[in-house]
N, C-alpha and C positions, 0 to 999 in steps of 0.2 A: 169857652166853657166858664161857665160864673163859678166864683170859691170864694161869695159870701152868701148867706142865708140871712134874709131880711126877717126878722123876729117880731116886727109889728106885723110888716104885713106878707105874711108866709106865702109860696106857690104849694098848694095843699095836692095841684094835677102832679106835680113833678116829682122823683127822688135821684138821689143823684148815688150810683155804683163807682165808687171808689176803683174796683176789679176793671172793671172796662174804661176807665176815667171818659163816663158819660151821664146824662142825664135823661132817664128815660121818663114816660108819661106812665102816672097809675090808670092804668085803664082798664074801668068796669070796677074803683071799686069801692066797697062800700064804705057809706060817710061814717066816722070815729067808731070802725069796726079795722077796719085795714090798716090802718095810720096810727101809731101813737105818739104821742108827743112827752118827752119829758124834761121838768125844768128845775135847774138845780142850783145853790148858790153855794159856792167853792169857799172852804176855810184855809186859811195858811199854811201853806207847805202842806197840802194833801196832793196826793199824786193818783188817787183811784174816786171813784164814785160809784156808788151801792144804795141798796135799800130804798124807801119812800123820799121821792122829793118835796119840791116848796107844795104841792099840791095833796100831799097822800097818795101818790099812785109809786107801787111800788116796781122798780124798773127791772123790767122782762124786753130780749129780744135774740132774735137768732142771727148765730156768729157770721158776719158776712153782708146781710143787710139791716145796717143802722148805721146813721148817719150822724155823728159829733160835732158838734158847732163850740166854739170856746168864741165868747163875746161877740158870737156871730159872726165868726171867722169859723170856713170851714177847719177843719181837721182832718188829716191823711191815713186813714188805716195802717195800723204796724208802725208809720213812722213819726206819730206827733202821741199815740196810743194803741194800747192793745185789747180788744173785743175776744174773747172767746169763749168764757162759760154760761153765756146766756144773762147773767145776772151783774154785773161789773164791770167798769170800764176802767183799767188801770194802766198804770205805765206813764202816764202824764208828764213828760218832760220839756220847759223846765216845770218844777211844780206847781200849784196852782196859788191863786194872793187871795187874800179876804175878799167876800162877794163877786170873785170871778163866777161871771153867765156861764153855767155846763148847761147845751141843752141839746138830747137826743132826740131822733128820727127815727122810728124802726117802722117795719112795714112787714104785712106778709105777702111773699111769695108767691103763693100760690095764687092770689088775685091779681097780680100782675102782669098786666097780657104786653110783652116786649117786640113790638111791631107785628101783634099777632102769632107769635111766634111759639113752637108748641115746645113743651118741656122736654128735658131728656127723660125726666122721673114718669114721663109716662108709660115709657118703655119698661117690660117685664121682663124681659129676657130674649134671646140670640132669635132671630124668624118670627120676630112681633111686627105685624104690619096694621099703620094707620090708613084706619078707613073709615068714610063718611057712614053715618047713620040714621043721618036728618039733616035738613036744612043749616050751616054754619054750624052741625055738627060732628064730631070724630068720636069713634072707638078704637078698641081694640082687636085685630084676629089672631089669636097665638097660631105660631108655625104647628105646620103637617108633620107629617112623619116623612119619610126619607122617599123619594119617590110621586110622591100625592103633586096633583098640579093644581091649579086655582082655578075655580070657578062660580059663578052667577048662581048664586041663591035666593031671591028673595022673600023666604022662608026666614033666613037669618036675619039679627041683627044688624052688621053688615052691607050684608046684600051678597058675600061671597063666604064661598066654603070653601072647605079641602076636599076632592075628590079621587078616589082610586083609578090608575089606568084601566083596569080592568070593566069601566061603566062605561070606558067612552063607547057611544052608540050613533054617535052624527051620521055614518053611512046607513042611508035608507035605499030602499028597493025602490026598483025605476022598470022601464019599459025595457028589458033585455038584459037588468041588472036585478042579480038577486044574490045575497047579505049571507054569506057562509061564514061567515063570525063575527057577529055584533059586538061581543065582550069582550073583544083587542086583547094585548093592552092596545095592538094594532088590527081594527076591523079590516077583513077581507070580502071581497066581493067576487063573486063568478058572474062573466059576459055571457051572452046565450048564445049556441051556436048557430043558431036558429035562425034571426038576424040578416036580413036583406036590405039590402040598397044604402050599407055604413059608409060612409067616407070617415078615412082613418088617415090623420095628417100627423107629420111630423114624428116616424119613429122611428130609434135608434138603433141598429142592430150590430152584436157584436161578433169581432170578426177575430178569431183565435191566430195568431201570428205565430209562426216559429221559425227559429233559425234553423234551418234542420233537413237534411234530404230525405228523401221519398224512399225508403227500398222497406225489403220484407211486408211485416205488418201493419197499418195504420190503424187503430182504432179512433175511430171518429166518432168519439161523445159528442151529444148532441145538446147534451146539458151545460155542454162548456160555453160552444157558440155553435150556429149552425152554418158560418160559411168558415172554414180553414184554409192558411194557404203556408205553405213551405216555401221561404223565400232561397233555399240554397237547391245546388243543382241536382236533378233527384239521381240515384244512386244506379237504378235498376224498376224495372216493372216490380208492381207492388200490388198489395191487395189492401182495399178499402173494408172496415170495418164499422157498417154504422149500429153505433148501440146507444142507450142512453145515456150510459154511464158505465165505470168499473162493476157496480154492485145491481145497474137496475138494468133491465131487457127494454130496449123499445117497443119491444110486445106487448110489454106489461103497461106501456104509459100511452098507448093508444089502443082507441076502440076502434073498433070494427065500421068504415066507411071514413075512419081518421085518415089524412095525408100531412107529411110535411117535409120541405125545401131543402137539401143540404146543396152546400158548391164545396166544391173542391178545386181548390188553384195549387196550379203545379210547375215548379219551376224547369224550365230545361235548359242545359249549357249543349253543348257541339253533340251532343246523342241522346235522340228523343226518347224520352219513357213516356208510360202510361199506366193507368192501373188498369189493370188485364183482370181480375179477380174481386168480385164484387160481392161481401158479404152480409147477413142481416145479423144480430143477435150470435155469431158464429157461423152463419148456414150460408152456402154460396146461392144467390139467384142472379138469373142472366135477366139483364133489365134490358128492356127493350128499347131500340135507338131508330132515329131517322134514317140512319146509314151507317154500316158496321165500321165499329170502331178498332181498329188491328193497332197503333202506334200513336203516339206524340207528336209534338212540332219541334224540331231542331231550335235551339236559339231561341224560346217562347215561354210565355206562359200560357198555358192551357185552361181554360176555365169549365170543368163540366159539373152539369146540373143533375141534382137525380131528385125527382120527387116519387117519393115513395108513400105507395097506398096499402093502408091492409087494408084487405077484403074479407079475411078470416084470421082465427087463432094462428099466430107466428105463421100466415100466410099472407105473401105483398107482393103489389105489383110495383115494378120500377122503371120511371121513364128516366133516359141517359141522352144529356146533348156533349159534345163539346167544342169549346168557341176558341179559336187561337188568337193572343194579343200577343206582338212584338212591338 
């Protein structure tokens, strides 16, 4: 790091920051606008310098960057002198001899591009985000409000805005897809049932576990999952209850020509059960089986299927298998 300053013949690209003990390049700036130079000739036992020097130029600089030369020897911020009111340099210890060289450096700031490197004063406050707005150039976007996500404007300055969840509209209608709520914050889409020849890959279906034996009443919400199994040993024959739910009728959530899939797994230890009692929405209907079903399998799990169709208002038909795995 150099710590003289050549006075004949000055490096006019360079100033040197004390704070970072480094020497950066002024870059971009303008000639005897950015830079000033001041040159002073020290009388006996003075320890400060002020006002007009050898030149008439009355010395101005901001506390931090200016740079001190005493006989063209740099000087230390705080520890050879002290800079802080903008107008004076004092503190000069030891003090100064008749026609000791004072000569300052100041510069501004703001033209000083530091390995291209952008100010913190650019920044206005907390969610201010730097963004291009031309070519090798940057603005400002102040933050959204609480919520709001960012997006592609180029309308703005910018080129991005704050947007409300409520606009997002990216799901558009397709061939069997059609957009039952564009304005989210999450858009939703209805499938058509309409719809032939779909290959449908990869889906996950959830399967209601419980520790829990089989007796009395099961209500079998369908909203919960549509395969249930009770992995303890069932208790006694039992009756199935398929509903949608505590509060909703599976009547009410299918139409008329609607079907849909429940299993029921059933565990059994040394004395078969089975559900003997098959109800819809509370109503018992005898579903119809390959081959009548009287009992359970000792020792098994029992797997039976019931797909149930309405065909009319809280009127269905119910097909019944069931499959033994040991």
């Amino acid at each position: 790091m150099p710590t003289t300053f050549n006075t004949d013949t000055p490096k006019p690209a360079y100033v040197y920051d004390s704070t970072e003990d480094t020497w950066f390049p002024l870059a971009g700036v303008a000639p005897a606008s950015s830079v000033d130079r001041y040159y002073f000739l020290a009388t006996s036992g003075a320890t400060s310098i002020s006002g007009s020097d050898e030149n008439a130029n009355t010395l101005a600089y901001t506390a931090g960057l200016e740079n001190v030369f005493l006989n063209g020897v740099l000087l230390a911020r705080d520890d050879d002198y002290t800079a802080t009111n903008g107008t004076s340099i004092t503190g000069f210890s030891p003090a100064l001899s008749t026609n000791d060289v004072v000569e300052i450096i100041t510069f501004n700031a703001s033209n000083i591009e530091k390995t291209n490197a952008i100010l913190t004063t650019t920044i206005n406050a907390k969610g201010d985000l730097i963004a291009g707005t031309a070519d090798n150039t940057a603005g400002i976007l102040s933050t959204g409000t609480n919520g709001q996500y960012l997006k592609v404007d180029t309308s703005t300055a910018t080129g991005l805005t704050w947007g409300d969840p409520g606009d997002l509209t990216a799901v558009s209608a397709g061939t069997g897809i059609t957009v039952t709520s564009g304005t989210g914050p999450i858009p939703s889409v209805a499938i058509s049932t309409s719809q032939s020849d779909l290959i449908i890959k990869g889906f996950q279906e959830d399967v209601n576990v419980v520790a829990s034996a089989a007796t009395g009443t099961v209500n079998f919400d369908l909203a919960t999952a549509s395969v249930w199994y009770y992995t303890s040993n069932a208790g006694a024959n039992h009756t199935l209850n398929f509903r949608y739910s505590s509060s909703t009728s599976l009547n009410s959530i299918l139409a008329t020509g609607d079907a849909i899939t429940a299993v029921w797994l059933n565990t059994n230890g040394g004395t078969a059960y089975y559900p003997n009692v098959i109800q819809i929405d509370g109503t018992t209907v005898t579903p119809k089986v390959p081959a009548a079903i009287s009992s359970g399998n000792a020792s098994a799990i029992d797997a039976y299927s019931f797909t149930i169709i309405k065909t009319a208002s809280a009127t269905f038909t119910v097909l019944e298998t069931q499959t033994k795995f040991e």
